[in-house]
C-alpha positions as CSV (number, residue, x, y, z in Angstrom):
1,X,0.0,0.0,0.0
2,X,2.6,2.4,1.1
3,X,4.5,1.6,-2.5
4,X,1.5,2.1,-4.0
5,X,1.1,5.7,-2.3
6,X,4.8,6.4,-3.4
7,X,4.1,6.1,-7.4
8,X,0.6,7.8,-7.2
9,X,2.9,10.8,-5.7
10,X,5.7,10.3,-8.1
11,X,3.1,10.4,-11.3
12,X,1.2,13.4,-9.8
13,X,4.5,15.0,-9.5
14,X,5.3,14.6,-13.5
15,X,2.0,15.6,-14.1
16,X,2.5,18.6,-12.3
17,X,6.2,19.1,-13.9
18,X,4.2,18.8,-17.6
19,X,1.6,21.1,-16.7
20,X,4.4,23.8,-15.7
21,X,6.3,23.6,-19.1
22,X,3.3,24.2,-20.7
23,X,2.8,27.1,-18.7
24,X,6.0,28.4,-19.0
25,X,5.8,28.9,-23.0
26,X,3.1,31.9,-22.1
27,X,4.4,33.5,-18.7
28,X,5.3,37.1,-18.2
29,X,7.8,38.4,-15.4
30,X,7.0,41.0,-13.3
31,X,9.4,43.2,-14.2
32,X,8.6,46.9,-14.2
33,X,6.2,46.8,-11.1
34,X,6.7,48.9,-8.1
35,X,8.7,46.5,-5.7
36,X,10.0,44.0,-8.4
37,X,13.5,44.1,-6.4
38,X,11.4,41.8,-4.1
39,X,11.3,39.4,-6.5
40,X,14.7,38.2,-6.7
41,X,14.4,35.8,-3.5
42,X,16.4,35.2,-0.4
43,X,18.6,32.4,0.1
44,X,20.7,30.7,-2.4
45,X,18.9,27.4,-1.2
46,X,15.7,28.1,-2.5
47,X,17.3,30.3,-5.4
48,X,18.5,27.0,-6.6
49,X,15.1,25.7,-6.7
50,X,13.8,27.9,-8.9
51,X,12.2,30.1,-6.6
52,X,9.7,27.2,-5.3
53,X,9.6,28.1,-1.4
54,X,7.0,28.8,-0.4
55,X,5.5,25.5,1.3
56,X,9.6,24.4,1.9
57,X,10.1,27.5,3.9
58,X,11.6,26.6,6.8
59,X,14.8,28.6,7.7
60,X,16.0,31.7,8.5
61,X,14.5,32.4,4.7
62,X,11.2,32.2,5.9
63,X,11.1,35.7,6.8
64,X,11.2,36.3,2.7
65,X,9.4,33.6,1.4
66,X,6.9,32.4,4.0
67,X,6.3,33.7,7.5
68,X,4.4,30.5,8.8
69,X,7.4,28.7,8.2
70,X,9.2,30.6,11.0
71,X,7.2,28.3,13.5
72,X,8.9,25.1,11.9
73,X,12.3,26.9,12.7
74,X,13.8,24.7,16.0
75,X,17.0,27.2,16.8
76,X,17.9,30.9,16.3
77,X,19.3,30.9,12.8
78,X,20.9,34.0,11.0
79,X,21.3,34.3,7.2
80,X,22.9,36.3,4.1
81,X,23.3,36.2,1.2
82,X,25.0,38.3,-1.6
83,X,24.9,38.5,-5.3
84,X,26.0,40.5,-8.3
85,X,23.1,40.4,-10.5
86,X,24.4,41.8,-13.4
87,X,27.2,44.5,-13.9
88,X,26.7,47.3,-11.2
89,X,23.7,46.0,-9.6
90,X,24.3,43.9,-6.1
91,X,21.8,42.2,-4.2
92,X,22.0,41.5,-0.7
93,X,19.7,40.0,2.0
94,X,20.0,39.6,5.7
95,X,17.8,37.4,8.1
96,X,17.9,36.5,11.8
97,X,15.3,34.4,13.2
98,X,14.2,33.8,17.3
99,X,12.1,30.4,17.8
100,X,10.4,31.1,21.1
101,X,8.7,28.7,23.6
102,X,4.7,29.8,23.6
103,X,5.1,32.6,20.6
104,X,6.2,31.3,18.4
105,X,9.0,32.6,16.1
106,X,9.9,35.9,15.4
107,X,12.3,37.2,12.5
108,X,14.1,40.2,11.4
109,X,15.3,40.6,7.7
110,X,16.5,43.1,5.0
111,X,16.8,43.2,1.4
112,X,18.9,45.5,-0.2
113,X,19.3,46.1,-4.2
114,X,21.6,48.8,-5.4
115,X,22.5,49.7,-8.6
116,X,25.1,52.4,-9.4
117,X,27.1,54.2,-11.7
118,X,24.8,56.9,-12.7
119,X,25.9,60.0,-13.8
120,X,24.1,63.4,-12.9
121,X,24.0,66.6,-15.3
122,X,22.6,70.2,-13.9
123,X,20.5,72.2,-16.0
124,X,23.2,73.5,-18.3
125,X,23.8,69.6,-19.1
126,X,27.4,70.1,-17.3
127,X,27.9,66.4,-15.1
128,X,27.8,66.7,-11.9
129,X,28.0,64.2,-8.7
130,X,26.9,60.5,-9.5
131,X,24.2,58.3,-7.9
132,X,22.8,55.5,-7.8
133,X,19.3,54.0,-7.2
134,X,18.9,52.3,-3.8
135,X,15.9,50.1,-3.0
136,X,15.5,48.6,0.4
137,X,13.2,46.5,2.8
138,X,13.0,45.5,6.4
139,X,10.3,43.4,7.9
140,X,9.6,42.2,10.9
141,X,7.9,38.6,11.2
142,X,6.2,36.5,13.2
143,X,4.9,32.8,12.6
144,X,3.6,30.1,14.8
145,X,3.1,26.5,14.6
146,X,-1.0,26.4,15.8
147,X,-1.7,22.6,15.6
148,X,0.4,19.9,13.9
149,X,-0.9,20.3,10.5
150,X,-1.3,24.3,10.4
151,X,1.0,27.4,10.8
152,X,0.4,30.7,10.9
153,X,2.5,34.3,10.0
154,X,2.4,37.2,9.5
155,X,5.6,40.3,7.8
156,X,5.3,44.0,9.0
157,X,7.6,45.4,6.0
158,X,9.4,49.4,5.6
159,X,10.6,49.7,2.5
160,X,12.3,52.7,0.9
161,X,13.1,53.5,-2.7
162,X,15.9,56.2,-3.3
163,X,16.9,57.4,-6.8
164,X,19.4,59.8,-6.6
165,X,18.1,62.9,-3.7
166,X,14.1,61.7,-4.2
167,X,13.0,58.9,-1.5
168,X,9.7,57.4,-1.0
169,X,8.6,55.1,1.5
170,X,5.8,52.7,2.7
171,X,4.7,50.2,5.0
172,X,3.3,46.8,3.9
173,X,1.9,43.9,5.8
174,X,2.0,40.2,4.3
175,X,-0.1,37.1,5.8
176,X,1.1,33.1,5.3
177,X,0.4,29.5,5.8
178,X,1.7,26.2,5.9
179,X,-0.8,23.4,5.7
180,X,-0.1,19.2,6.0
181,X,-2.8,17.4,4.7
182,X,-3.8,14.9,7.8
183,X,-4.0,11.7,5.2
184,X,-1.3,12.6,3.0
185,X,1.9,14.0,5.1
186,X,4.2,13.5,2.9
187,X,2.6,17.0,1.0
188,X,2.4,20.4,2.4
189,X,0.5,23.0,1.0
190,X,1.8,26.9,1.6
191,X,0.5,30.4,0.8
192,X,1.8,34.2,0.9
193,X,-0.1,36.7,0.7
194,X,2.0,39.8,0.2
195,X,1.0,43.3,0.3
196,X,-2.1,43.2,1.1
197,X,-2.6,46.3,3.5
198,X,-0.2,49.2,2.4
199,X,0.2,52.7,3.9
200,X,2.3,55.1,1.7
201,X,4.7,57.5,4.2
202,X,5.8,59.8,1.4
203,X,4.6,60.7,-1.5
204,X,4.5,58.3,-4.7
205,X,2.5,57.1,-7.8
206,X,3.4,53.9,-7.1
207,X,1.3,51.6,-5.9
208,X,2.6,47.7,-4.9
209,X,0.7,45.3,-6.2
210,X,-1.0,42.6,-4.4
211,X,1.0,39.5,-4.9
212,X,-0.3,36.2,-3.9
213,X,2.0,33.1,-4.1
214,X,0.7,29.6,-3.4
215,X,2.8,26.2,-3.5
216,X,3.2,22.6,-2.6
217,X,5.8,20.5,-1.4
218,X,6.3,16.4,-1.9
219,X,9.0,14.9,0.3
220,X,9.9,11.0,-0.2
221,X,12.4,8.6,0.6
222,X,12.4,10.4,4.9
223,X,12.1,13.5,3.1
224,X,15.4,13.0,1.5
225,X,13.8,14.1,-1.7
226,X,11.9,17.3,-2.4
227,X,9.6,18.5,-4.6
228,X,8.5,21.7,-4.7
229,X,5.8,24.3,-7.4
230,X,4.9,27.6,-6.9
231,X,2.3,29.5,-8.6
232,X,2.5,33.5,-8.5
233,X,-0.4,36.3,-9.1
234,X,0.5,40.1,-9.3
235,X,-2.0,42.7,-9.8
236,X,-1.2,44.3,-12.8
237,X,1.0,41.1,-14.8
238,X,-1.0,39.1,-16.7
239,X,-0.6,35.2,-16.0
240,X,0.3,33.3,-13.2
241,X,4.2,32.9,-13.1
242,X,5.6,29.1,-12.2
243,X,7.9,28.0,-10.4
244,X,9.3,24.5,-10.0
245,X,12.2,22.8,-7.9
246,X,13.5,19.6,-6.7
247,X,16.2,18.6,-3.8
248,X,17.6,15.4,-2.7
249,X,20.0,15.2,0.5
250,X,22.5,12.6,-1.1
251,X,24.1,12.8,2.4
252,X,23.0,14.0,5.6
253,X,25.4,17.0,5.1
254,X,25.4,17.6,1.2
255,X,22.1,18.0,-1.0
256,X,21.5,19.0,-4.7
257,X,19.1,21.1,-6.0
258,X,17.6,22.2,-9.9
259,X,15.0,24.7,-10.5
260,X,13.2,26.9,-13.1
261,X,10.9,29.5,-13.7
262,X,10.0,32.1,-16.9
263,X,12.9,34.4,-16.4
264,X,15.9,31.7,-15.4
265,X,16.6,28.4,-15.0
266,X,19.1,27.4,-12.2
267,X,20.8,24.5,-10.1
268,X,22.7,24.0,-7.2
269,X,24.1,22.6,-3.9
270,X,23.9,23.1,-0.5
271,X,26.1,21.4,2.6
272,X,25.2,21.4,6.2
273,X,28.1,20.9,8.8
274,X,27.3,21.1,12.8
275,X,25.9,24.4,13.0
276,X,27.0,25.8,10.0
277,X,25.3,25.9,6.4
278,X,26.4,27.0,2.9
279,X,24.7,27.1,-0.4
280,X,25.3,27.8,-3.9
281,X,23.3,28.7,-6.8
282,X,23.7,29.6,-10.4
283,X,21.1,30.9,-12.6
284,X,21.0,30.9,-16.5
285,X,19.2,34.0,-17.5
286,X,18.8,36.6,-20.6
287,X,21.4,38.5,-19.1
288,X,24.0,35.4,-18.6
289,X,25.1,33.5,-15.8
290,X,24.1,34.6,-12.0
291,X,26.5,33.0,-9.0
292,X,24.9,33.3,-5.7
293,X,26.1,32.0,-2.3
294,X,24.6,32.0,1.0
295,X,25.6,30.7,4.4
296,X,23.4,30.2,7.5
297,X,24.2,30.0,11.5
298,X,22.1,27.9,13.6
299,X,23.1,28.4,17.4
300,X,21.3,28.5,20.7
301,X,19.4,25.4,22.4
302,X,16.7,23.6,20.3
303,X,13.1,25.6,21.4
304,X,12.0,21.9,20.9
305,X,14.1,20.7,24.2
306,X,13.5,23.6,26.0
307,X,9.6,23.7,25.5
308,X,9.7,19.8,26.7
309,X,11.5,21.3,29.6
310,X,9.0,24.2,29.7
311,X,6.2,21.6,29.6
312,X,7.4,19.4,32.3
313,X,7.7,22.3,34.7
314,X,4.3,23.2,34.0
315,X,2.9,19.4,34.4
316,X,4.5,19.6,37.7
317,X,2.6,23.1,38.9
318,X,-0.3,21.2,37.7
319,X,0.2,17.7,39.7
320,X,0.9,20.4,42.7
321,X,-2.4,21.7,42.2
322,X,-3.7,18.6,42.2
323,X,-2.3,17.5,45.7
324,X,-3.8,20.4,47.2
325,X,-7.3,20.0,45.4
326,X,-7.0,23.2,42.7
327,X,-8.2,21.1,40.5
328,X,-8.7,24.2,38.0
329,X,-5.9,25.8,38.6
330,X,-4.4,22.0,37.8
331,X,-6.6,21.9,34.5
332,X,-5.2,25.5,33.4
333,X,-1.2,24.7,34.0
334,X,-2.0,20.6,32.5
335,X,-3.7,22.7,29.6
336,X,-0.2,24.9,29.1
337,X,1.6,22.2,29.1
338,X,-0.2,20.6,26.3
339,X,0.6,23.6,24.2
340,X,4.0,23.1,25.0
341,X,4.5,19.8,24.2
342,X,1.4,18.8,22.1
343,X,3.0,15.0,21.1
344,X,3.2,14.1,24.8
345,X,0.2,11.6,24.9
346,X,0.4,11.8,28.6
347,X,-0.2,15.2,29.4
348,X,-3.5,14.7,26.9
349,X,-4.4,11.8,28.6
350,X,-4.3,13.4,32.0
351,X,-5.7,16.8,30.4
352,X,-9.0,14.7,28.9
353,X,-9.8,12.3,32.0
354,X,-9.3,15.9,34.5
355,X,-12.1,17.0,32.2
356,X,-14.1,14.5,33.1
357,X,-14.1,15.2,37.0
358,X,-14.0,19.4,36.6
359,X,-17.7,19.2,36.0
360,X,-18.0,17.8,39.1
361,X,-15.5,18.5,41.3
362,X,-13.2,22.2,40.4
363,X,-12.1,21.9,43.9
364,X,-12.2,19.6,46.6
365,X,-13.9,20.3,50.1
366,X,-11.3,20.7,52.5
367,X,-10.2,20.1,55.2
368,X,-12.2,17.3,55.2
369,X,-12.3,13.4,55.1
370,X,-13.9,13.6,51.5
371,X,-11.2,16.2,50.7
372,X,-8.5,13.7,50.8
373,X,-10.2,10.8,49.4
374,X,-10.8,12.7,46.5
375,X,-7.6,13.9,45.7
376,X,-6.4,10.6,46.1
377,X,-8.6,9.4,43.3
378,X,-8.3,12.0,41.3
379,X,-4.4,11.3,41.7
380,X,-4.9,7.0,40.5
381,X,-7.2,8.6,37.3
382,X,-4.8,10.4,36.2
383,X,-2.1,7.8,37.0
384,X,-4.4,5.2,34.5
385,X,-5.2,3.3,37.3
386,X,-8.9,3.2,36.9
387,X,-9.9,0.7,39.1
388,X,-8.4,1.7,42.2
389,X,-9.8,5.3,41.8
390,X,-13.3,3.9,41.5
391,X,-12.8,1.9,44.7
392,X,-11.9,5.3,46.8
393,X,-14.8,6.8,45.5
394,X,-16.8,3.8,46.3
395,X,-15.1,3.9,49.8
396,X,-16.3,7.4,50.0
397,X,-19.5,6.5,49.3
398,X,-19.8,4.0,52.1
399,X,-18.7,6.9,54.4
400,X,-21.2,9.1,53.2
401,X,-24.2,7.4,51.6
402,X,-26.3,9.3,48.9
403,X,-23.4,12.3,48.1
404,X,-25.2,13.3,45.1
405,X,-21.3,14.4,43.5
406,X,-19.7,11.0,44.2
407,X,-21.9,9.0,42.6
408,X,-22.1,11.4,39.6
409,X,-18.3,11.5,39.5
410,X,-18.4,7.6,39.6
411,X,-20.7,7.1,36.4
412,X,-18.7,10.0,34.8
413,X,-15.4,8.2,35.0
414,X,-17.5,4.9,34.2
415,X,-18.5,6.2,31.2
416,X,-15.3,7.9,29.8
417,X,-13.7,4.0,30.3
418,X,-16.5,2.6,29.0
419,X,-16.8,0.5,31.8
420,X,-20.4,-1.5,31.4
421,X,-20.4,-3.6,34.6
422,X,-23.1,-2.9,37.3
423,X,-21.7,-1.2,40.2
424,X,-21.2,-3.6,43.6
425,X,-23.5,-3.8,45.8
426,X,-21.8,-1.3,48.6
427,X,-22.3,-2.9,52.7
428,X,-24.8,-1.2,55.0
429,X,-23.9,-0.5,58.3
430,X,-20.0,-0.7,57.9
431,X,-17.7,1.6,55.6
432,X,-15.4,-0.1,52.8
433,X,-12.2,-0.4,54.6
434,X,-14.2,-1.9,57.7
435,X,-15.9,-4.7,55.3
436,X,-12.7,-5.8,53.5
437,X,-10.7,-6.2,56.7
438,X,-13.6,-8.1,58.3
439,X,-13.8,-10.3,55.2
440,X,-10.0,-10.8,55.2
441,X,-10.0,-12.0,58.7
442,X,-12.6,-14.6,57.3
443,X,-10.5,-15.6,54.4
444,X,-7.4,-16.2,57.0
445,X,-9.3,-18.1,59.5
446,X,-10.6,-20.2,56.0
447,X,-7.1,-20.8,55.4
448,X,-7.8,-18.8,52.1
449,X,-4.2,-16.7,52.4
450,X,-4.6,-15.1,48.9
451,X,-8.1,-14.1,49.2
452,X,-7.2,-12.5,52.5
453,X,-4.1,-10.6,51.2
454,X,-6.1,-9.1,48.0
455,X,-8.3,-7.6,50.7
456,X,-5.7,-6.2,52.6
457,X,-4.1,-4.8,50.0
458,X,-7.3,-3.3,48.8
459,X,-7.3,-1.7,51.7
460,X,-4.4,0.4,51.6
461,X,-5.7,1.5,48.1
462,X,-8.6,3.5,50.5
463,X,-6.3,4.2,53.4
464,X,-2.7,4.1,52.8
465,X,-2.0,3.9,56.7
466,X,-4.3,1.5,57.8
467,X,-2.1,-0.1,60.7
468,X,-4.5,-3.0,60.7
469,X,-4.0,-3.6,57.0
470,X,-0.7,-3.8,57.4
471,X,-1.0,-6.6,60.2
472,X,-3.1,-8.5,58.2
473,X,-1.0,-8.6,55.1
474,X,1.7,-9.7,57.3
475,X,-0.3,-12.2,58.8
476,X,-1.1,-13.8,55.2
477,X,2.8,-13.4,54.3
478,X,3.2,-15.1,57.2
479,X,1.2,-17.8,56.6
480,X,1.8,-18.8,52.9
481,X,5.9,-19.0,54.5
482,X,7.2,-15.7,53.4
483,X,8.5,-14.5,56.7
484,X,10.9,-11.7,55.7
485,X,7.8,-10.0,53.4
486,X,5.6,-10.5,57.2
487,X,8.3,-8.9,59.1
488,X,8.0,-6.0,56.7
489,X,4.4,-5.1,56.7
490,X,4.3,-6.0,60.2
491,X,7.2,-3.4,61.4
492,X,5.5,-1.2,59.0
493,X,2.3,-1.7,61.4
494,X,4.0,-1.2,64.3
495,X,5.0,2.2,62.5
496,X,1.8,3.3,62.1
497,X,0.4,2.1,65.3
498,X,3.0,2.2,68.5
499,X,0.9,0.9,71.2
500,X,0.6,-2.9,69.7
501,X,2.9,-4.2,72.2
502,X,1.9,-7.0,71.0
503,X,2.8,-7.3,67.8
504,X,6.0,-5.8,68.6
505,X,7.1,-8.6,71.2
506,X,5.9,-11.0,68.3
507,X,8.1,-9.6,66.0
508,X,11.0,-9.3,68.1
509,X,10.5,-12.9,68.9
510,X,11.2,-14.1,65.4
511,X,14.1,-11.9,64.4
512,X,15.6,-13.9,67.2
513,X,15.0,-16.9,66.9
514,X,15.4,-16.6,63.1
515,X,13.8,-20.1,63.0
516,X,11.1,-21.1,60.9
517,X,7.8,-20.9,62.4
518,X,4.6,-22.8,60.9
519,X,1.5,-21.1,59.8
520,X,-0.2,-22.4,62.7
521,X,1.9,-20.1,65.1
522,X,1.0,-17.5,62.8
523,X,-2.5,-18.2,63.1
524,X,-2.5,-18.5,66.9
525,X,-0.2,-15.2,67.4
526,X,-3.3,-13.8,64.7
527,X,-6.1,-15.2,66.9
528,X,-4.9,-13.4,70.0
529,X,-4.4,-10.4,68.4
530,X,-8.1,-9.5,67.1
């Protein structure tokens, strides 16, 4: 099946490569428009693939290409890039990106073209000083990664254009997304829209055109090979330019890259090494041969380890909350942590079966006997140990028959586990604990040892320092001939309960004789006790 899936991808991909030749033959630049400097890219990576970015973004680039890619961006990365673009014109771009735990990512990035050489002549056409024409933009981004399969961001652009003394300025705002198809993750779908609010800071003509830019990237073989198309609208150029691009990471460290659109077509490479990153690309063009180079800086902890870190501090808060009964409070830091670190499956385990008792309970009574109970509960849900919490509620029911909230919380968390069975028929006249060490004394003096240690054991489940549970288990350890595991719960016993002289001279007895004593002693020693 997965083969299957592979060649369906790999024949929609040449499909798609046909379809963009064809369009080719027809396409129109955009030279000429206000802006076109912007046009030229950023990065020699995705320069090499003919432009096709904007679904790949997912470096320090992304402040260029697509700001939603910013939230796929792990470390704080800086980039640049320069170029000679033909004689006298140099192209330069700048990016340095922040990852950030609960924000996201933010970015700051310039692009710079300049093209010199100009001469100037005065009104009696006498030359005077040379200039040159200067365009320039800086935006500040921001992109987040909202759920696993979407992304969000958004650019804040000045940009300046100065021809010799005249300047003009304006500020722009650009909106992306990155989108992974739930049943098909192997293709991510991206958009920019750029330019879509402008507000003019000195006076021009010009107005920038709204530019939309939407793509696709394939990744196969673990995403060793990409595949990547871009289709551009500009107001104003009739058309849709293409893009198109491909990459395969032959190594872990060195990849190479081919791409093509109306204007150029181009290939290149690109090596990673530790934290460092360099990439070349040539372009073939009307104008000849274009040699750009870019190299990237990755440094900085991985916002992926430190949000895990983040998380886990935040699940703690929240298991605090919990101890003390804020179970709210416990919801709202389990809930933060889940933002954090979304692929934890048990933070959203805990996070959906707290839902299920918030209803109910968004604080325990305290300081009360319920109080405790209940947080002891809540603590064995969220632990995935079901049946136990159901028994201390059941406990508390015995202790306080008909509580309206306990027996809703019971057929609550029934429900969510989709447990079916009828609920036990609870004792009258005796609480839980009381009934199970009454029925283990029976299951001792039946000579049922197992029966009568489940029981006692059950028993600490609803009261963690039941003395008399403890004496009992030791008394079935005892019997069934493992005296070391008797000696245990019974000092443990003695612990919680000082005044069993008793038991204490018992004990003291066999340490030294450190004999073997029958279960019949046991029994006997047992019968004087109760």
């Amino acid at each position: 099946m997965k083969t299957r899936k592979e060649l369906t991808g790999l024949m929609l991909t040449a499909a798609a490569i046909f379809a963009f030749n064809f369009w080719l033959e027809a396409e129109k630049g955009t030279g000429g428009t206000p802006g076109a400097f912007l046009s030229y890219g950023a990065g020699a990576r995705a320069m090499a693939m003919g432009k096709a970015f904007v679904a790949e973004a997912s470096d320090a680039s992304a402040t260029y290409w697509n700001p939603a890619g910013l939230g796929n961006v792990e470390r704080q990365e800086a980039m640049m890039l320069h170029t000679m673009l033909w004689a006298g014109t140099s192209y330069d771009f700048l990016s340095y990106v922040r990852p950030m735990t609960q924000l996201g990512a933010i970015g700051l990035s310039m692009v710079k073209m300049t093209t010199g050489g100009f001469e100037g002549y005065d009104v009696f056409n006498e030359k005077s000083t040379s200039f040159s024409d200067d365009q320039m933009a800086v935006t500040m981004s921001m992109g987040k990664k909202f759920m696993k399969t979407l992304s969000l961001g958004a650019n804040f652009r000045y940009m300046t254009h100065t021809l010799a003394w005249h300047t003009n300025s304006s500020f722009l705002i650009d909106m992306g997304g990155l989108y992974s198809l739930p049943r098909m993750p192997n293709l991510r779908l991206g958009f920019n829209v750029q330019n879509i609010f402008e507000n003019k800071l000195a006076p021009t003509e010009d107005d920038m055109p709204l530019t939309i830019r939407m793509g696709a990237v394939y990744k196969q073989f673990k995403e060793k090979l990409a595949i990547t198309t871009d289709l551009v609208s500009t107001t104003g150029v009739p058309g849709l330019e293409s893009h198109f691009g491909v990459e395969y990471w032959l190594l872990d460290y060195f990849a190479f890259r081919a791409g093509m659109d109306a204007q150029e077509k181009s290939f290149g490479f690109g090596m990673n090494w530790q934290n460092l990153g360099f990439d070349y690309a040539m372009s073939m063009h009307d104008l000849g041969l274009s040699h750009r180079m870019s190299a990237s800086l990755r440094f900085g902890p991985s916002i992926a380890a430190k949000r895990k870190l983040d998380a886990r501090q935040e699940y703690l808060k929240a298991h605090a909350a919990f101890e003390k009964g804020y179970l709210s409070r416990g919801k709202d830091l389990l809930a933060r942590a889940v933002s954090l670190d979304p692929q934890n499956t048990d933070y959203i385990y805990e996070f959906d079966r707290i839902d299920v008792v918030i209803p109910i309970y968004n604080e325990v009574p305290k300081p009360s006997k319920e109080h405790e109970l209940l947080r002891r509960s809540v603590k064995k849900y969220l632990d995935r140990r079901v049946e136990h919490s159901l028994q201390i509620l059941r406990y508390l029911l015995t202790l306080d028959p008909g509580n309206a909230k306990v027996i809703a919380l019971i057929q609550a968390v029934k429900s969510k586990e989709r447990i079916g069975i009828p609920e036990p028929e609870l004792p009258s006249g005796m609480n839980l604990v009381d009934k199970n060490l009454f029925d283990s004394l029976n299951y001792f003096y039946d000579g049922k040892y197992e029966q009568a240690l489940k029981l006692a054991q059950d028993v600490l489940i609803l009261e963690p320092n039941s003395s008399m549970a403890y004496k009992r288990i030791g008394s079935a350890f005892f019997a069934i001939g493992e005296k070391d595991k008797a000696v245990s719960n019974w000092k443990k016993s003695i612990e919680l309960d000082p005044t069993d002289e008793k038991l204490r001279q018992f004990v003291s007895k066999i340490e030294r004789e450190a004999a073997e004593t029958s279960p019949t002693e046991g029994l006997d020693f047992l019968d004087s006790m109760e």
